[in-house]
C-alpha positions in Angstrom: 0.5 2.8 13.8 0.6 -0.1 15.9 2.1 0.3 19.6 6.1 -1.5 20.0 4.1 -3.5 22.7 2.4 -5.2 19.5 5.0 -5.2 17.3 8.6 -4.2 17.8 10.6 -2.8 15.6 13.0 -5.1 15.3 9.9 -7.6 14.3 8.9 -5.0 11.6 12.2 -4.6 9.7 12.9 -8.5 10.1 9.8 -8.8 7.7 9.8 -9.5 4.1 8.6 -6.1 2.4 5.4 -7.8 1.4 4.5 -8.6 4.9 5.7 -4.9 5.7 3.3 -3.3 2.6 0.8 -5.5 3.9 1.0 -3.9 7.7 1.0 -0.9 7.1 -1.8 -1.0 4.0 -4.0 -2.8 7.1 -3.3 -0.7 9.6 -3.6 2.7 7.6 -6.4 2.1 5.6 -8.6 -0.9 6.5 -8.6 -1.1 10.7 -8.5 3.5 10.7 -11.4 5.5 9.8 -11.8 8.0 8.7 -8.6 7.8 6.7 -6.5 11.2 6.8 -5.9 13.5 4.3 -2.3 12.4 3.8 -3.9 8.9 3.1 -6.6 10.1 0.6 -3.8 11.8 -1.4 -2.2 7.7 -1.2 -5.7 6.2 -2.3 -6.5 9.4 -5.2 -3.0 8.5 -7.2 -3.6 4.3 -6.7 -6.9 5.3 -8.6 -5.3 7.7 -11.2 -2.9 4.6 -12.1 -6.0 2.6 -12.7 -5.9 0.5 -9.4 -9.0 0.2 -7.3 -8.2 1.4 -3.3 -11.5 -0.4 -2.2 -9.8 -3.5 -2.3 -9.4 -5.2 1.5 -6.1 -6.6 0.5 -2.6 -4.0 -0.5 -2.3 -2.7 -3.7 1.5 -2.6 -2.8 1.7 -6.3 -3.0 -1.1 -7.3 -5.1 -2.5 -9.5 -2.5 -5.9 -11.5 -3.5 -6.7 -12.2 -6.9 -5.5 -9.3 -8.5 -1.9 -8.8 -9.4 -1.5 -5.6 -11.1 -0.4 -3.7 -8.3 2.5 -6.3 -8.6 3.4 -5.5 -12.2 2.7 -2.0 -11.5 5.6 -2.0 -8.9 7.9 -4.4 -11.2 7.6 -2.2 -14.4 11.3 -0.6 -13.5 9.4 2.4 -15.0 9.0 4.8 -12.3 9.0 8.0 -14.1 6.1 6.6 -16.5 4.3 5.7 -13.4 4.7 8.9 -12.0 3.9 11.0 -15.5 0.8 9.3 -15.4 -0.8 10.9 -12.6 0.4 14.7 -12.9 
């Protein structure tokens, strides 16, 4: 994504995982087009669990004035999450 030159990866993994989800949310789908198919399969299931991908901000920390994303994560209900998009 973003050459060790920019960021290393000691830098990365030092990060909280907010600032990490926020990296790579940037970096994969805001500053690369066209996204790849591997990343449309990402932004089809945020949809199909009722979260809009056009957002400019992560959906993986509910950055900007939105913070469903954020209770999506902290449900502690992962299986309901996942039965809800098969």
């Amino acid at each position: 994504m973003v050459p060790a030159t920019e960021l290393s990866y000691d830098r990365f993994w030092a990060m909280d995982k907010s600032r990490q989800a926020d990296h790579i949310w940037r970096h994969l789908f805001v500053e690369r087009t066209p996204v790849s198919e591997a990343c449309l399969g990402v932004l089809t299931s945020l949809r199909m669990l009722g979260l809009d991908p056009t957002r400019r901000t992560s959906p993986a920390t509910g950055s900007g004035t939105r913070g469903e994303p954020r209770a999506l994560r902290g449900s502690g209900d992962g299986h309901r999450n996942v039965d809800s998009i098969t």
